[in-house]
C-alpha positions in Angstrom: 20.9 -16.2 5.3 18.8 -18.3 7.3 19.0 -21.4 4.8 20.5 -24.7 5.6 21.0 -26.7 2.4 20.4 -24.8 -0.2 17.5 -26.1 -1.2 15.6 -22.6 -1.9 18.4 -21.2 -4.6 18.6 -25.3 -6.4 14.5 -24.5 -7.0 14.8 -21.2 -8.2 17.6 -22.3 -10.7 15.6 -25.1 -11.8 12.2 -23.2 -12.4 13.9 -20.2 -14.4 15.0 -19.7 -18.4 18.5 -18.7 -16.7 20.1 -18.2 -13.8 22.9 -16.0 -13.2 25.2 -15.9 -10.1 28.3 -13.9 -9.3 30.2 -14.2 -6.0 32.6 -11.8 -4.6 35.1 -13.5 -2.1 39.3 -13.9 -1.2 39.4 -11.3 -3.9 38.3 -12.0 -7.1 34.6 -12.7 -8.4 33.6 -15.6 -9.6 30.8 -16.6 -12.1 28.5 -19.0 -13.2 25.6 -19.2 -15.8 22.5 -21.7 -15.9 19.7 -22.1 -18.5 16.8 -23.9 -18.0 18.9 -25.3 -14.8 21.7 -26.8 -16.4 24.8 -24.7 -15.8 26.5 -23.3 -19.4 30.0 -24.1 -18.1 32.2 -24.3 -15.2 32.4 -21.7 -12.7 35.0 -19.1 -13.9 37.2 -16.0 -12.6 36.2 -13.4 -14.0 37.6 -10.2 -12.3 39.1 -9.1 -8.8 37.4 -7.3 -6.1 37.4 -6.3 -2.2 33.8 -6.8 -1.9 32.4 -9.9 -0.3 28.6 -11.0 -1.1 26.6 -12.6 -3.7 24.7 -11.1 -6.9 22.0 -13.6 -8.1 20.0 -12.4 -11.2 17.3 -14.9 -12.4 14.3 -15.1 -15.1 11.7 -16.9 -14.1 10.0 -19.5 -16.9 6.4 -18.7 -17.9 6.1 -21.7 -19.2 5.6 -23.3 -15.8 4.6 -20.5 -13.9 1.2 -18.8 -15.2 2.3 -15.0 -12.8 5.8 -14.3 -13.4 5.2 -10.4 -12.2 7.0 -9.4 -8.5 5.2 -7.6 -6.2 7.4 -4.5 -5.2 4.7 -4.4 -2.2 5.8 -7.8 -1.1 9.1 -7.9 -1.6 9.9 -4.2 -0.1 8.0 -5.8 3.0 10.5 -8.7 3.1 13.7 -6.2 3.1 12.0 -3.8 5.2 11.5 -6.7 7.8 15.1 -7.8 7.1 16.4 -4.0 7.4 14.7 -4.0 10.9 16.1 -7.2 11.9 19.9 -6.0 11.5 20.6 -3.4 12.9 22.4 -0.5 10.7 21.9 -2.9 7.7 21.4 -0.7 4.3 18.9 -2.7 2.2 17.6 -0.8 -0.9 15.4 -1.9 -3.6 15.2 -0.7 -7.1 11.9 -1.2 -9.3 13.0 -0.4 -12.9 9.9 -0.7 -14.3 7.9 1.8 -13.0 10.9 4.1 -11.2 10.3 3.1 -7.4 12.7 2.6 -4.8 13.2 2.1 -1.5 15.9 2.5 0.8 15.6 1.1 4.7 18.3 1.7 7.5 17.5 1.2 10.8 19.7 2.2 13.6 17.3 0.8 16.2 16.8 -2.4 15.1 13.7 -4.2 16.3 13.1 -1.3 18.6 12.1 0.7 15.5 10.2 -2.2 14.1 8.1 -2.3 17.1 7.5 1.5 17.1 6.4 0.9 12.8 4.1 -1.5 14.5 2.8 0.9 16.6 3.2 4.7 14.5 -0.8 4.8 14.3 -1.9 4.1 17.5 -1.6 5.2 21.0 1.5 3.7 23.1 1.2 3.1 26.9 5.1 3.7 27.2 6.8 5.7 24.4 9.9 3.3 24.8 10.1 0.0 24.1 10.8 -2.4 26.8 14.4 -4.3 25.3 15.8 -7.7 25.9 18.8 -8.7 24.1 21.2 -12.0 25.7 23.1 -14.2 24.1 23.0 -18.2 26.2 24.2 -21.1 25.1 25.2 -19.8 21.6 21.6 -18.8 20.8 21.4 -14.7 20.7 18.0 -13.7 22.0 16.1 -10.5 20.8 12.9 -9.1 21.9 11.5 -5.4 21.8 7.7 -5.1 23.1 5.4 -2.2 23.6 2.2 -1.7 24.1 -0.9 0.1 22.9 -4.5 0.7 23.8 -5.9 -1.3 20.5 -7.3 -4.7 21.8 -5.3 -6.9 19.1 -1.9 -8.6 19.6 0.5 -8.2 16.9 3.6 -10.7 17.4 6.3 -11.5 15.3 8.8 -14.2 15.8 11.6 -14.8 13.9 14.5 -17.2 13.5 17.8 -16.4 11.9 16.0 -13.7 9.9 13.4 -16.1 8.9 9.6 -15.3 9.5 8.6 -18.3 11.9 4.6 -17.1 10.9 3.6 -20.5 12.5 5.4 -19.2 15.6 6.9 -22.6 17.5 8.7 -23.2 21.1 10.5 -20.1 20.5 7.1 -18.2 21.1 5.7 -20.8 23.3 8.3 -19.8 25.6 8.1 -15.9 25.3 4.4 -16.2 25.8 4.6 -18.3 28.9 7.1 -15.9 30.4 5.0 -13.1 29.6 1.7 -14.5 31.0 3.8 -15.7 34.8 5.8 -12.4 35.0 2.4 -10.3 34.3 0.3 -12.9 36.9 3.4 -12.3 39.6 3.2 -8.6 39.4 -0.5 -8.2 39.5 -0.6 -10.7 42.2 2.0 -9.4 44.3 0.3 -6.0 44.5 -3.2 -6.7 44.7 -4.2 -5.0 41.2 -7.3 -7.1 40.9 -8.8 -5.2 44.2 -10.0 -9.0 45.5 -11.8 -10.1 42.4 -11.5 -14.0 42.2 -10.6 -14.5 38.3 -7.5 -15.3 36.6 -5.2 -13.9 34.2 -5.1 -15.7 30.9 -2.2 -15.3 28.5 -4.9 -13.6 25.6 -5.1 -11.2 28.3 -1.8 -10.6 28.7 -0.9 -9.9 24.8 -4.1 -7.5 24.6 -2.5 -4.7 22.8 0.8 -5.9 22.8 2.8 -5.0 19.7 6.2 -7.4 19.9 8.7 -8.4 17.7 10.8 -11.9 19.2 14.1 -12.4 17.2 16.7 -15.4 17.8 19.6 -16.0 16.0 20.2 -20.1 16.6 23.2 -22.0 15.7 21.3 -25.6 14.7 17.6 -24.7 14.3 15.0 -27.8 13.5 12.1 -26.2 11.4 9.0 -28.3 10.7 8.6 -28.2 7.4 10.4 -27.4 4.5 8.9 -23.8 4.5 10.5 -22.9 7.5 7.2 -21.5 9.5 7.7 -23.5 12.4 10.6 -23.6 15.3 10.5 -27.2 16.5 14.1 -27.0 19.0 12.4 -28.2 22.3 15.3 -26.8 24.2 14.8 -23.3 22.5 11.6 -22.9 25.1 13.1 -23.3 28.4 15.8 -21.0 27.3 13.5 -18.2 25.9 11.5 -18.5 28.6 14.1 -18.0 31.3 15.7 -14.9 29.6 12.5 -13.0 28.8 11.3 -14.4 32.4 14.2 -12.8 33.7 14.6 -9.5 31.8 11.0 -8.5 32.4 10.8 -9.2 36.2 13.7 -6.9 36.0 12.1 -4.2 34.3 9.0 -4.3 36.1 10.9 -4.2 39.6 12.9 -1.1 37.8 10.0 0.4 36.3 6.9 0.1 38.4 5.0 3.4 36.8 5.5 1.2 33.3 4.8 -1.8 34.6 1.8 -1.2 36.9 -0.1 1.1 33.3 0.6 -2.4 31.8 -0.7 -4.4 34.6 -4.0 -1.9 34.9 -4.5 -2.7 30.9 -4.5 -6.2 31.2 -6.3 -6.2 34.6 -9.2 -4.3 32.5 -8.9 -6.8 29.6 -9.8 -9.9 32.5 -12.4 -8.0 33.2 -13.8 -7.5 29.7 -13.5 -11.3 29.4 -15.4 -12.2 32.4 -18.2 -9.9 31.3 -18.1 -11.4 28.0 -18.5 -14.9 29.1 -21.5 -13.9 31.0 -23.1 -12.3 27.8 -22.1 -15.4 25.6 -25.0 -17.1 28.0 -27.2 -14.8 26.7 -26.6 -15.3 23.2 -26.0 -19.3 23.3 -29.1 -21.5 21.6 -31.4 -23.6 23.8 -29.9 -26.3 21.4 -28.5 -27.2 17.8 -32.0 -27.3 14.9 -33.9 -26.0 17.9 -36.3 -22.7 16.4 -37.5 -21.4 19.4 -35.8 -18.9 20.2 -34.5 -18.5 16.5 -34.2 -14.5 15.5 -37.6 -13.1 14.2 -36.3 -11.0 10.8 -34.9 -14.9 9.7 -36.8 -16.7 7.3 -35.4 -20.1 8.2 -35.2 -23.1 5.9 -37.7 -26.3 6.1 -34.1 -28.2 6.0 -33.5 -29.9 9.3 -29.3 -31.1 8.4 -27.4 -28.7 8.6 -25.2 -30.3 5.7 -27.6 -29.3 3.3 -28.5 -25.7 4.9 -27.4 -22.5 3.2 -27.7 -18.8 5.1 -27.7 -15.4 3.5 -26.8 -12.6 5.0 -28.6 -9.6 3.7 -27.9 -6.0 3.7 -31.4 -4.3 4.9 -34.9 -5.0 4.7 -35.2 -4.5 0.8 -32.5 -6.9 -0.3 -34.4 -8.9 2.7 -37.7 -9.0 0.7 -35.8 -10.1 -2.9 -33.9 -12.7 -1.7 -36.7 -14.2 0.5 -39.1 -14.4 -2.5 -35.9 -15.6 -4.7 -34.8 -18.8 -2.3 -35.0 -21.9 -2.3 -37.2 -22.4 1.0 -36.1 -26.1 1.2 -32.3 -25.4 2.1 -32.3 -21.7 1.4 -32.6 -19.5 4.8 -32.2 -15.6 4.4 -31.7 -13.0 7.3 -31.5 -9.3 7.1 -29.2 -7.0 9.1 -29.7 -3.5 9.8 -27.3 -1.2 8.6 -23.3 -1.7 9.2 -22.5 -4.1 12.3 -20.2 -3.0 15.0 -16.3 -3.0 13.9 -15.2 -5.9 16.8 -11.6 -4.7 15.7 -12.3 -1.8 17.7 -14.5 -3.1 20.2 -14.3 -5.3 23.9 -15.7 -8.5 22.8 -18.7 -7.4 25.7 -19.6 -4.3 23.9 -20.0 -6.5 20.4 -21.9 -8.9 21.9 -24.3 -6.2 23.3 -25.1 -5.1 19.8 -28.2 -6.3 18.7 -27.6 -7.7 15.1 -24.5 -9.4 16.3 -26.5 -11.4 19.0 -29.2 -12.1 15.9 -26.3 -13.3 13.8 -24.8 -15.3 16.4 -28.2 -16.9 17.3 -29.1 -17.6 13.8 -25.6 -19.3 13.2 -26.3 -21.5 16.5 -22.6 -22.1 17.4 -21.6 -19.7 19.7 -18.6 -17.3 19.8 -15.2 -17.7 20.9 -11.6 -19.6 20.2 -12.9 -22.5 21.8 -13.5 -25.2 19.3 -14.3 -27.9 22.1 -17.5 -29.9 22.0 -19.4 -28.8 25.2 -17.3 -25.5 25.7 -19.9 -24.5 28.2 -19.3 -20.3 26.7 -17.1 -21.4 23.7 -17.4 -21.8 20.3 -18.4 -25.3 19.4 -19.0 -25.9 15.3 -20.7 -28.6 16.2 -23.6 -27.0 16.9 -23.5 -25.1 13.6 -27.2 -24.8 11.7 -26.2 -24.2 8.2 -22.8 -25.6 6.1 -23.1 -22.4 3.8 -23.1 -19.1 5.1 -23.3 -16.5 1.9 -22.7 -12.5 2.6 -24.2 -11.0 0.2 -24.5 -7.2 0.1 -24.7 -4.5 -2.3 -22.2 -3.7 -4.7 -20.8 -0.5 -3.6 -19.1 1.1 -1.0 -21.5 0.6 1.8 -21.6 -3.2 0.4 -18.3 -3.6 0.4 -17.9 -2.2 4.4 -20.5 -4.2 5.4 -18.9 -7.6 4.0 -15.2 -6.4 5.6 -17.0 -5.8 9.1 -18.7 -9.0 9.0 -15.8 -11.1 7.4 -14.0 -9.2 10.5 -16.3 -10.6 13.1 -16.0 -14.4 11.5 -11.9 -14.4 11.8 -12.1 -12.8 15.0 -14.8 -14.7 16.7 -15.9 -17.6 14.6 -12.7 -18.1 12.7 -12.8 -22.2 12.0 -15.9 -21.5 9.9 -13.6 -19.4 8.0 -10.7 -21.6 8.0 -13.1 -24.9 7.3 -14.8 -23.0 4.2 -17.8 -22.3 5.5 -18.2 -18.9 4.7 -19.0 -17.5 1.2 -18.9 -14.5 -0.5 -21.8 -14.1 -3.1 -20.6 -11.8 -6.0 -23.6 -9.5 -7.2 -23.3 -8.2 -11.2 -22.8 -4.4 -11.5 -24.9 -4.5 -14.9 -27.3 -5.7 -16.5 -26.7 -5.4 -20.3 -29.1 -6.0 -23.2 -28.9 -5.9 -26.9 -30.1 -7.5 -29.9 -32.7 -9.5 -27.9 -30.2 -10.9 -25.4 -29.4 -10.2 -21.9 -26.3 -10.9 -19.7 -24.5 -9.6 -16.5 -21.1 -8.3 -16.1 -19.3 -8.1 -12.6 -17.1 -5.1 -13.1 -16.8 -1.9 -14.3 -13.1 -3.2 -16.7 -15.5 -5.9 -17.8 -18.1 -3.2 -18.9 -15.5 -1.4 -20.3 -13.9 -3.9 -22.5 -17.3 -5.0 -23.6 -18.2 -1.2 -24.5 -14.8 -1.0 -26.6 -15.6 -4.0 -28.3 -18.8 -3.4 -29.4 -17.8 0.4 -30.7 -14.6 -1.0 -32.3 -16.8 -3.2 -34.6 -18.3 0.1 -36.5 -16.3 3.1 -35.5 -13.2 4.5 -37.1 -11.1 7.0 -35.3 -9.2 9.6 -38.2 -6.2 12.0 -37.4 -6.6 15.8 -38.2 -4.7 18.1 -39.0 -6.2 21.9 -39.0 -9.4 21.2 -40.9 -8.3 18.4 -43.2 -8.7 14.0 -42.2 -4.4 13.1 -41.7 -5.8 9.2 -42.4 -7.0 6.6 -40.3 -5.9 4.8 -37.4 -6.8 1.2 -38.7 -9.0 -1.0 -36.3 -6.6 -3.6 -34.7 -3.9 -0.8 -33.9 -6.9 1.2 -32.1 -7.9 -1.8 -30.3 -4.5 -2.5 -29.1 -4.0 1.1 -28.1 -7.2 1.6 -26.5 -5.6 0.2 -22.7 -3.2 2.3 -23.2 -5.6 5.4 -23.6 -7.5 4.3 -20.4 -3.9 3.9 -18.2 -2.4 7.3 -19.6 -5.7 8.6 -18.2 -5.9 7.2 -15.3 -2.1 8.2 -14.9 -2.2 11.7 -15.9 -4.7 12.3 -13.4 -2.5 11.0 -10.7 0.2 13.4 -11.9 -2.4 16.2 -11.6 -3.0 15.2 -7.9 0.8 15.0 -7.0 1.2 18.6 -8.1 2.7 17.7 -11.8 0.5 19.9 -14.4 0.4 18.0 -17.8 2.1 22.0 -19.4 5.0 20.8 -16.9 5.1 17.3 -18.1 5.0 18.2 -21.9 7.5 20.9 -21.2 9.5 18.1 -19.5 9.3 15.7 -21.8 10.7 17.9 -24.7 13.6 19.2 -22.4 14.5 15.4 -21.2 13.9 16.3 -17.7 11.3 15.2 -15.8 11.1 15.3 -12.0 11.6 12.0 -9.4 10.4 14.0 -6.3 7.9 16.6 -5.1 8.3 18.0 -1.8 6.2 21.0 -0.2 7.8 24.1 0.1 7.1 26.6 2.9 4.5 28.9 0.1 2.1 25.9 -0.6 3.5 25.1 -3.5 6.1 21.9 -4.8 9.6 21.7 -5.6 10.4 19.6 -7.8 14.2 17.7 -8.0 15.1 16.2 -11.1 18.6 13.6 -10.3 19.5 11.1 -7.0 22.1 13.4 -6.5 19.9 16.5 -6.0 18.1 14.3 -4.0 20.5 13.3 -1.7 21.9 16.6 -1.0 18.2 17.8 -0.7 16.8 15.2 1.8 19.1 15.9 4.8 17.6 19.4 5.0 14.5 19.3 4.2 14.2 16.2 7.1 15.7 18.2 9.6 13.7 21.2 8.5 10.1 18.7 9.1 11.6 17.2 12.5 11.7 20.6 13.5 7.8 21.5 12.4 6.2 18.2 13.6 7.7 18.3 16.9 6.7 21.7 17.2 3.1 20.7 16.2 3.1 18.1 19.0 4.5 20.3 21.6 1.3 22.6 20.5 -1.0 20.3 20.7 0.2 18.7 24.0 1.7 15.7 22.6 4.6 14.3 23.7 6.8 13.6 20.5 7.9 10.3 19.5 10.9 9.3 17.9 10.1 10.4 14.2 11.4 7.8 11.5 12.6 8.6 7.8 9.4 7.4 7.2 7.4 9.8 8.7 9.9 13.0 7.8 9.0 11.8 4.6 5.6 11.3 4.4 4.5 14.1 2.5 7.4 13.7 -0.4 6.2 12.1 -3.4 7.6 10.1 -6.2 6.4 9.6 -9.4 6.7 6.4 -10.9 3.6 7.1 -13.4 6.3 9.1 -15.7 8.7 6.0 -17.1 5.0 4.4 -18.2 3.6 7.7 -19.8 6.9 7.8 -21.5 6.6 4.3 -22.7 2.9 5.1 -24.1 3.6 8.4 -25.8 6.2 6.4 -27.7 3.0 3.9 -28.6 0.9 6.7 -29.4 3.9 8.3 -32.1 4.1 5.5 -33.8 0.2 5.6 -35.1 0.4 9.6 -35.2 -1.2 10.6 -32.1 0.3 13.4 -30.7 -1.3 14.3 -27.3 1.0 17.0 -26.6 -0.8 18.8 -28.7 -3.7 19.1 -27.0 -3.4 22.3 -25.2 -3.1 24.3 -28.3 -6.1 22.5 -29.8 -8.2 23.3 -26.6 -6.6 27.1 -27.1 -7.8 27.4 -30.6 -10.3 25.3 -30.5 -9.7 22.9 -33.4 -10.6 19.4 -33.2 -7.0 16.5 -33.2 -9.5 13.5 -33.8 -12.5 12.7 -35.4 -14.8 9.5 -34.0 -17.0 8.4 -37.0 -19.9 6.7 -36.1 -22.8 5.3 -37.8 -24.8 8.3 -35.8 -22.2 10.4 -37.6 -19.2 12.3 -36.8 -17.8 13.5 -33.6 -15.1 16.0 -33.5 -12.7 15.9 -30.0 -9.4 17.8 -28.8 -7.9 15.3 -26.2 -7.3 11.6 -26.1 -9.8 11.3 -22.7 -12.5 13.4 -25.0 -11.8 10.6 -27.7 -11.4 7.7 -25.0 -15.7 8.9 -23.8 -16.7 9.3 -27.8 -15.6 5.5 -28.3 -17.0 4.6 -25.4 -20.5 6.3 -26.2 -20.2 4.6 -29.6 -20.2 1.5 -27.8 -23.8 2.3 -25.8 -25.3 2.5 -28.6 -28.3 0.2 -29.6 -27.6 -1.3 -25.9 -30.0 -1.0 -22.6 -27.4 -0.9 -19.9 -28.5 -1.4 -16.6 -25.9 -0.4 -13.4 -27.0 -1.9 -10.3 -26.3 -0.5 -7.1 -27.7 -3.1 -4.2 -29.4 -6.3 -4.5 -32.6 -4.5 -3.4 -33.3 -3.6 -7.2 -32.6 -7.0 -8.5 -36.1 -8.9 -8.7 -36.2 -12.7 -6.9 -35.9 -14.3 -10.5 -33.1 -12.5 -11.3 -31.3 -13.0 -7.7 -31.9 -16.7 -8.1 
């Protein structure tokens, strides 16, 4: 554990209806119960045991907290980080209410975290470089590698805890890094007599490294841990990483000199971007001159009271320039989809023409610099307008447009993101009128709900059986069931995809045995295993069976092949986790006499299992999605629904 006082597991006892705790030491397990933080009684004996640990089972109180649901996402992160950070460590986590699990063991330790870091992208040395010493009572861990992406990824962490603020710790990795890198390129002339320095940013391009220290008295600022503040913890991290990597290089030099050429290049990138930032800097802050021509600027000279939208093409252009405000309100169109500066040297984005408009039109320059006369920086002072509002179409182009230009804020103008100057402006997917009245929903569950409302007011739904009405499923019942039709959809079809047919699920569910796991077989088809223990015995072959085939496939392409994790052996398994929550809804769907696995013998013969009347009249259907689109039409009617797909269609009034 990387607590100190026990402040974390006091909290969690105080905000929960109960708390449970069991602990398991000299033999014998002890327990303790707390409600609403108050314990029940005193802690008692309440078994024996040769185990050693802690059990800690808690319910959080929704009367404080508004989200009591736990993200398995987040949490299997956490223990995934954790399995990494211990080496041989078994860490598994159980989700019981949808069936998912997860179980991580790592040999490797942060080795294999790095090369997790790294399984999508190309390596510049398939093995990790490795430093692990122990000085002064402080273990140090560090496992880099890197890649040809032009992003760092670092992670630091102290006594298992994530130090996301970094802190000397870091400080002292990175200063280690940037003189052992400078020695090395220095000693053997890699710069061919170019006059320019090597910054530390170019020494962590592409550098994928995980920094782990176990310390005996850590000082964290802040309660939240996210900081290392032990001033002594530099000098010693940056003696033993100085150390170990001079060794490797002197060991290594094929390694070490592919590094070297990487980070040589990135210098250069650097320098050529600074000379293109001159190109792209404004004459001065408020000063039009040399403003792009597509913007339509604002009369507004303070740039406190200034708004910019960004547009997505020349037609959205035209609505929102004849919808602004042209006292505060400025509006400049982009062309199509802007460069992705994940991807891309920071010279090649600011070669692209709509980036250089953007970054003129913005007026403060690019950069991490936030220093006021940063001759090729970034200086916010110099910013034209306090608002800056993307605001593109509401599809999928939209939404790739506003994720490549978000991109280029946090990567290049990141303080106007952090300072709230950037905005997102949220268009409507519909416009809806009835009955004389218009209005606007966002999203396609808000349109749906709205549909299901409005058909729920005058529709019945009535059971049949062969050609005669089995009674009526009364309103509020339908209403409550109606998500429930939607999500057994919606999970049915995933079923489909994972190579479950709904004949194998009915025929499951009326046998009591429904599959965990898929796996391919060697005819293209699935087998399916039905119990952990058939699981188990399963796995071990059918790994060592895929190790075999993906290295062969690298060996025919001409790949070398990495070290493959259980991960990626089991990439192509699948679980289902849908079936415990179509369980859970068929039971729903007995109760008020729907019986959907009927519905391939009605689509057989032909004969109707629900009838949707309507005030248009009746409408016979066979399945519960058939019935699901009859409400749903029942809904439309007497409605003019609109769907918008850019902002280009919206007229100015309405954009306003």
């Amino acid at each position: 554990s990387g607590g100190l006082h026990g402040v974390g597991i006091t909290c969690v006892n105080a905000l929960s209806k109960w708390f449970k705790a069991e602990v398991y030491r000299d033999g014998k397990v002890y327990a303790q119960s707390y409600k609403i933080g108050k314990p029940d009684g005193p802690v008692a004996v309440v078994g024996k045991t040769d185990k050693r640990g802690t059990k800690v089972h808690f319910l959080p109180d929704d009367t404080i907290f508004t989200v009591t649901k736990f993200s398995f996402d987040v949490l299997s992160n956490r223990l995934r980080e954790l399995a990494f950070l211990n080496a041989g460590a078994v860490i598994k986590i159980v989700d019981q209410r949808e069936g998912k699990q997860h179980n991580f063991h790592y040999e490797g330790g942060i080795n294999e975290f790095v090369k997790y870091m790294n399984a999508h992208k190309k390596v510049l040395h398939p093995t990790p470089i490795f430093v692990s010493k122990e000085k002064d009572g402080t273990t140090i861990d560090v496992a880099i590698q890197y890649n040809d992406s032009y992003a760092e990824q670092a992670y630091s962490f102290v006594n298992n805890i994530n130090t996301i603020e970094g802190g000397t710790h870091l400080a002292g990795f990175r200063s280690a890094l940037t003189r052992v890198i400078n020695d090395y390129i220095k000693k053997r002339d890699l710069t061919k007599g170019h006059d320019y320095s090597i910054t530390g940013d170019d020494c962590r391009e592409g550098l994928a490294m995980v920094l782990s220290l176990k310390v005996p008295h850590p000082q964290f600022e802040g309660q939240t841990k996210s900081k290392l503040g032990n001033s002594e913890i530099e000098g010693l991290t940056k003696s033993v990483v100085g150390d170990a990597l001079t060794t490797f290089f002197e060991e290594n030099p094929a390694t070490a000199t592919k590094i070297c050429e990487k980070i040589v290049t990135a210098a250069e990138a650097r320098e050529a971007a600074r000379k293109a930032r001159e190109l792209t800097r404004r004459k001065g802050a408020l000063d039009g001159a040399s403003l792009p021509g597509k913007l339509a600027d604002c009369q507004e000279r303070d740039p406190e009271k200034s708004e910019l939208f960004i547009v997505e093409g020349d037609s959205a252009g035209g609505s929102a320039k004849q919808g602004r405000d042209r006292a505060f309100q400025a509006v400049l169109p982009l062309r199509g989809k802007i460069i992705n500066v994940e991807k891309s040297r920071i010279a090649k984005v600011l070669a692209n023409e709509e980036i250089r408009t953007l970054i003129t039109a913005i007026g403060c320059g690019v950069g991490n610099s936030v220093t006021e006369g940063e001759s090729d920086g970034f200086n916010i002072s110099k910013l034209r307008y306090n608002k800056i509002v993307i605001m593109t179409d509401a599809d999928v182009d939209g939404a790739h447009i506003r994720t490549l230009l978000l991109t280029f804020f946090f990567r290049q103008m990141r303080p106007l993101v952090e300072q709230g100057h950037v905005f997102i402006a949220q268009p409507p997917l519909y416009k809806v009128a009835k009955n004389k009245k218009e209005f606007y929903v966002d999203t396609v569950e808000e349109m749906e709900k709205w549909l299901l409302d409005q058909a729920l007011e005058s529709t019945v739904v009535i059971r049949l059986k062969g050609d005669k009405e089995a009674g009526q499923v009364e309103a509020a019942k339908l209403r409550a069931l109606m998500n429930d039709m939607i999500e057994f959809e919606t999970l049915r079809g995933r079923l489909r995809r994972k190579g479950l047919s709904w004949d194998a699920f009915v025929k499951g569910v009326g046998d009591d045995k429904l599959p965990l796991y898929a796996a391919p077989d060697d005819k293209g088809g699935m087998t399916f295993i039905y119990s952990e223990k058939e699981w188990k015995t399963f796995k071990t072959g059918y790994m060592d069976k895929r190790k075999k085939i993906l290295k062969e496939e690298a060996e025919a392409a001409g790949e070398g092949s990495d070290e493959l994790t259980e991960e990626d052996l089991l990439a192509e398994v699948r679980e289902f986790p849908e079936i415990p929550k179509m369980k859970a809804i068929l039971a729903k769907f007995e109760a008020v006499g729907f019986d959907v696995t009927q519905e391939q013998k009605a689509l057989a013969e032909a004969k109707p299992l629900y009838r949707v009347r309507m005030k248009e009249g009746d409408r016979d259907v066979k399945t519960l999605d058939e019935l699901v689109e009859a409400i749903k039409e029942a809904g439309k009617q007497g409605a003019n629904i609109q769907r918008y797909k850019g902002l280009g269609e919206m007229n100015p009034a309405q954009l306003w």
